[in-house]
C-alpha positions, 0 to 999 in steps of 0.5 A: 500500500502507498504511503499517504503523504504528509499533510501540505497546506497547498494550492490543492488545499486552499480550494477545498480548505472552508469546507473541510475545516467546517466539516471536520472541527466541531464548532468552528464557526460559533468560534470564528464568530465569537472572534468578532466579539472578543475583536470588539472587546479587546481592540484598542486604538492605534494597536496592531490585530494579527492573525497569525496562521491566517489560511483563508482570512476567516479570523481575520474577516471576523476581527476586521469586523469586530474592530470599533476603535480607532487606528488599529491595523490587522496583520494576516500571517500565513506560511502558504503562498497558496493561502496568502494569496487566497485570503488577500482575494477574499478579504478584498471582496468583504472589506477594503484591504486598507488597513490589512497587511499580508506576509507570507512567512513563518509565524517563527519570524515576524516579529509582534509589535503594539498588539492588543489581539491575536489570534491562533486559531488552529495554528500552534498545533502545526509549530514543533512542539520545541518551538511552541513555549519561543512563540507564545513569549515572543507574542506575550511581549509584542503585546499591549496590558490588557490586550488578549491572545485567543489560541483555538486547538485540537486537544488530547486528554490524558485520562486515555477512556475520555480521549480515547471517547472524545476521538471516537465522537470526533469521528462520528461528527465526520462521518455526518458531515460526509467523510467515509471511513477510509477518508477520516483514516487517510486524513489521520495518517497524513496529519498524524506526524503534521499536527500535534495535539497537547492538553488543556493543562500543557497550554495553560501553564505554557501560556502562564509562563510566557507572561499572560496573567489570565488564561483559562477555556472560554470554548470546548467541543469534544477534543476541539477548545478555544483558550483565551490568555489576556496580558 
């Protein structure tokens, strides 16, 4: 039997890419809406928004939307060629591109300045775990006092009966949104050596120990959350 390939975040990717978060993470959208709320709440004037890992511009149309003070810029931040220049498509259609700055490049490498939102939404799960606890330090002292991070991830649980349940249920959400058996297997190998899930508790500390004062879930569904860790 071939090999499946490791999951890439390509052209082939970038046109199926809504559809396939939306059918494959259990509540993804209440989070992408929330977004906008948190945007409102949190955005202050003449600060720097960044959407780091921005794929397709979901969070960023979201934060866009949500951005009632005066001044702020949004940066959307994707690795991919291919999603960058997706997302700098679509956000051109919902909203002018004014005031929203593109760069492809790797999260690892830009710097965060004057931040008072950022979002990963999905993101941090794809950095090597050796580098995630560098990223979240350099994204805490790139941030304003009270300004938020909102991290959004796949999660493991370390009692193994409630991971092991939670995965089985993740699976059934696929299953009714239309993947076959071979599909969700496929989908596992290729993502298996790609995206890696920690849990709940392994987030918080990190998060606390990059200088965030608050953190603590604010949305969870089956093996997905949504933690918000305010500076």
């Amino acid at each position: 039997m071939a090999k499946i390939a490791d999951f890439r975040f390509d052209a082939d990717v970038a046109d199926v890419f809504t559809d396939m978060i939306e059918r494959s993470v259990p509540g993804y959208r209440s989070i992408i809406t929330m977004i906008e709320t948190l945007t409102e709440h949190y955005a202050q004037p003449g600060s720097k928004l960044y959407d780091l890992g921005c794929s397709l511009g979901a969070a960023t149309r979201s934060m866009a939307r949500g951005i009632k003070a005066e001044g702020c810029q949004i940066i959307a931040v994707d690795n991919s060629a291919a999603m960058i220049a997706r997302c700098e498509e679509t956000i051109g259609e919902f909203h002018t591109c004014e005031g929203v700055k593109f760069i492809e490049s790797d999260l690892r490498a830009v710097e965060i300045e004057d931040a008072s939102v950022v979002t990963l939404n999905f993101t941090l799960q794809f950095i090597p775990p050796a580098d995630r606890a560098a990223l979240l330090e350099k994204i805490s002292a790139g941030m304003r006092p009270g300004g938020v991070l909102i991290l959004s991830e796949k999660v493991v649980f370390e009692d193994a009966h409630l991971d092991g349940l939670l995965a089985d249920i993740h699976h059934d959400f696929k299953r009714a949104h239309g993947y076959s058996d071979l599909e969700i297997s496929q989908k596992r190998s290729a993502l298996e050596n790609v995206l890696i899930p920690e849990t709940i508790p392994a987030h918080r500390d990190r998060l606390l120990a990059a200088g965030f004062t608050s953190v603590d879930v604010w949305f969870q569904c089956f093996n997905f959350m949504s933690m918000l860790a305010v500076k």
